[in-house]
C-alpha positions as CSV (number, residue, x, y, z in Angstrom):
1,X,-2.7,33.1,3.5
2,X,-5.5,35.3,3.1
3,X,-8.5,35.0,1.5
4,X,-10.6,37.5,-0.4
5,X,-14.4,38.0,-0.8
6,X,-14.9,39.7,-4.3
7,X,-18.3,40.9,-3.6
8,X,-16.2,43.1,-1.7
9,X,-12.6,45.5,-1.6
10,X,-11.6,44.5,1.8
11,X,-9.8,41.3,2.6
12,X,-12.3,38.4,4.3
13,X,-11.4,38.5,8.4
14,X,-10.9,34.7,8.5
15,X,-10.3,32.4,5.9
16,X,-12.8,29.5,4.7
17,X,-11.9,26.3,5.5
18,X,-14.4,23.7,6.3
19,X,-12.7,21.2,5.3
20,X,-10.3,21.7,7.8
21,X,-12.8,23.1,10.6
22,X,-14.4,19.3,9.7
23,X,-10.8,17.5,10.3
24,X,-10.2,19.2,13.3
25,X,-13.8,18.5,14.7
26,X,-13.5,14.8,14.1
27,X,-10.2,14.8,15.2
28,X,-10.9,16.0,18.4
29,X,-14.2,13.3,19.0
30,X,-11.5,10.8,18.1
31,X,-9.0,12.1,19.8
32,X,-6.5,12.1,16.9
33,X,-4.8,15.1,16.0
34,X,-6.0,17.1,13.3
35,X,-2.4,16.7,11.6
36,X,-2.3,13.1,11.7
37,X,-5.7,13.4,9.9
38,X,-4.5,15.4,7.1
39,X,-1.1,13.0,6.9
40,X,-3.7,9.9,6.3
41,X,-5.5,11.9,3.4
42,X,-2.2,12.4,1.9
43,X,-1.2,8.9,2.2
44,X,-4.6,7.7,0.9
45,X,-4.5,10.0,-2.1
46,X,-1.3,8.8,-2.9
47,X,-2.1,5.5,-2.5
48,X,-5.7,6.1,-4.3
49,X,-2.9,7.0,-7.4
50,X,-0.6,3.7,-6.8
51,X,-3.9,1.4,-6.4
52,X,-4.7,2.5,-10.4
53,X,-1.0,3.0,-11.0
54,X,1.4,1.7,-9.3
55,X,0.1,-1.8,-7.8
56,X,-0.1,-2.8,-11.5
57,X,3.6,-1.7,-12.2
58,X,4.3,-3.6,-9.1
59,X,3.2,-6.6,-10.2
60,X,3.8,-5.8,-14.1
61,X,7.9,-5.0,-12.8
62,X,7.7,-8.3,-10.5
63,X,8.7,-5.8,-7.2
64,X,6.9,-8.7,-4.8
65,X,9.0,-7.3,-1.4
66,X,7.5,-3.7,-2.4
67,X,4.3,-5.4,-2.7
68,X,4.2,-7.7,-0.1
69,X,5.2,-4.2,2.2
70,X,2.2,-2.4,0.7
71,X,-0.6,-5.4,1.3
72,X,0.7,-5.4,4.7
73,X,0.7,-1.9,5.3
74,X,-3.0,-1.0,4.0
75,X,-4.4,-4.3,5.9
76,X,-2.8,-2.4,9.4
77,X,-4.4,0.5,7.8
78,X,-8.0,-0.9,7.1
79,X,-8.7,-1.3,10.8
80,X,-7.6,2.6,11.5
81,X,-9.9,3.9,8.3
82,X,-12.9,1.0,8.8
83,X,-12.8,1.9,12.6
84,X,-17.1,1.4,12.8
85,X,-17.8,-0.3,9.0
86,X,-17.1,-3.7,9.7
87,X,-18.0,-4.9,6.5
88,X,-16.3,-2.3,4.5
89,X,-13.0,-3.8,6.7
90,X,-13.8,-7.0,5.3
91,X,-14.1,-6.2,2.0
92,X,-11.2,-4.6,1.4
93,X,-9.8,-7.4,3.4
94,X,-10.4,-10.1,1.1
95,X,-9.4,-7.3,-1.8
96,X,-5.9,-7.2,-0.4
97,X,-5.8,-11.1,0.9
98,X,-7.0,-11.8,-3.1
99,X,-3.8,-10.1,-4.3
100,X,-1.5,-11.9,-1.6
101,X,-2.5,-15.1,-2.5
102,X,-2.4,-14.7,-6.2
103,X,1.3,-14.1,-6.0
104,X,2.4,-14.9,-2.1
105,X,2.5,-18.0,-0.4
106,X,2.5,-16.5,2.5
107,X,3.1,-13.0,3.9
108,X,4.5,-11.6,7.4
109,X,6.3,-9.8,9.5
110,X,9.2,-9.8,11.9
111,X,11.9,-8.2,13.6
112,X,13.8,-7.5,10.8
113,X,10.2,-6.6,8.6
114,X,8.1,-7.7,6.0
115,X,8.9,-10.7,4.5
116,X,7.5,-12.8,1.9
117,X,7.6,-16.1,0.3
118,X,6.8,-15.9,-3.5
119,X,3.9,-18.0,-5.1
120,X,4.9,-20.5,-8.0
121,X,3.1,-17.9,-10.6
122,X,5.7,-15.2,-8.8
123,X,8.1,-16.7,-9.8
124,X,7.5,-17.2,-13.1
125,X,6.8,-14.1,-13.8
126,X,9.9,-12.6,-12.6
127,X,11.6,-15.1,-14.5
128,X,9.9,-14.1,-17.6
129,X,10.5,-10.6,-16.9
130,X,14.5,-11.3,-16.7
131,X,14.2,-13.2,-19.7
132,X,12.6,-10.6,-21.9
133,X,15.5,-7.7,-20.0
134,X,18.5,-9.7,-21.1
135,X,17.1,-12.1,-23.9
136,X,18.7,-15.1,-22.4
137,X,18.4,-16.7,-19.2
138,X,21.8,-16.5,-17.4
139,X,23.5,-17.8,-13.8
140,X,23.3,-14.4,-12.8
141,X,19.3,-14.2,-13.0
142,X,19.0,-17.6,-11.2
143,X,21.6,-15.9,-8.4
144,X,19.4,-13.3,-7.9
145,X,16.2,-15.8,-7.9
146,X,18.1,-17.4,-5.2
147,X,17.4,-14.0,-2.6
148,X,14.2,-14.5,-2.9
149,X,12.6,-16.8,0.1
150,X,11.2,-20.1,-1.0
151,X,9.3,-22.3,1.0
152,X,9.6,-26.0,1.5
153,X,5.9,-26.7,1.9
154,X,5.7,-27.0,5.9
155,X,7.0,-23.4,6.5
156,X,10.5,-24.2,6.5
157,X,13.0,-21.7,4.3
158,X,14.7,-23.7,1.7
């Protein structure tokens, strides 16, 4: 695309972009491609939205594997955005390890991905939740309660 200078009739010879020029500069001191760059801006923008929005409809909608994938996925990502601000890490660190312990006993991941054992207040919640949906508390709400992972207390799935 183009770009045109009003002060004058003919079309500018190369477009402004220092943003860009910028990305691509510190991409190349980091060796990281410009594109990759421009992907993690995206992601962080959307994520800037889901931190105001959609990590309180996480937790307001009782989505705990969603969450649990997200905490886990933005603490890999602190250490690729914080790469020199140690104490920025941290902070957003204990941010993220504040949410997992409010409503995780513990998160991790293996093989098969993230998984997550729910915290007692997790639980209730999502129990409340089902209440409110189908007025009644039925078999088939505790069924489903039952795919969630519990935890016996030394680690062991119950």
């Amino acid at each position: 695309m183009q770009e045109y200078d009003n002060s004058r009739t003919r079309p500018a010879t190369e477009p402004k972009t220092p943003l860009l020029d910028d990305v691509q500069k510190a991409g190349a001191r980091r060796n990281i491609p410009s594109s990759q760059i421009i992907y993690e801006i995206n992601e962080y923008a959307k994520r800037n939205l889901q931190c105001h929005n959609g990590l309180r409809n996480l937790i307001d909608t009782a989505s705990w594997k969603e969450l649990a994938e997200l905490t886990t996925r933005d603490k890999k990502r602190l250490r690729e955005i914080y790469r020199t601000d140690l104490k920025g890490q941290e902070r957003m660190w204990q941010c993220i390890d504040a949410i997992e312990r409010e409503w995780f006993e513990s998160v991790y991941v293996t093989a098969d991905g993230v998984q997550y054992f729910p915290s007692e207040k997790a639980l209730q919640k999502w129990k409340r939740i089902h209440r409110r949906a189908g007025g009644q508390w039925s078999i088939t709400d505790e069924s489903e309660l039952e795919t969630l992972p519990v935890e016996d207390g030394v680690g062991r799935i119950v």
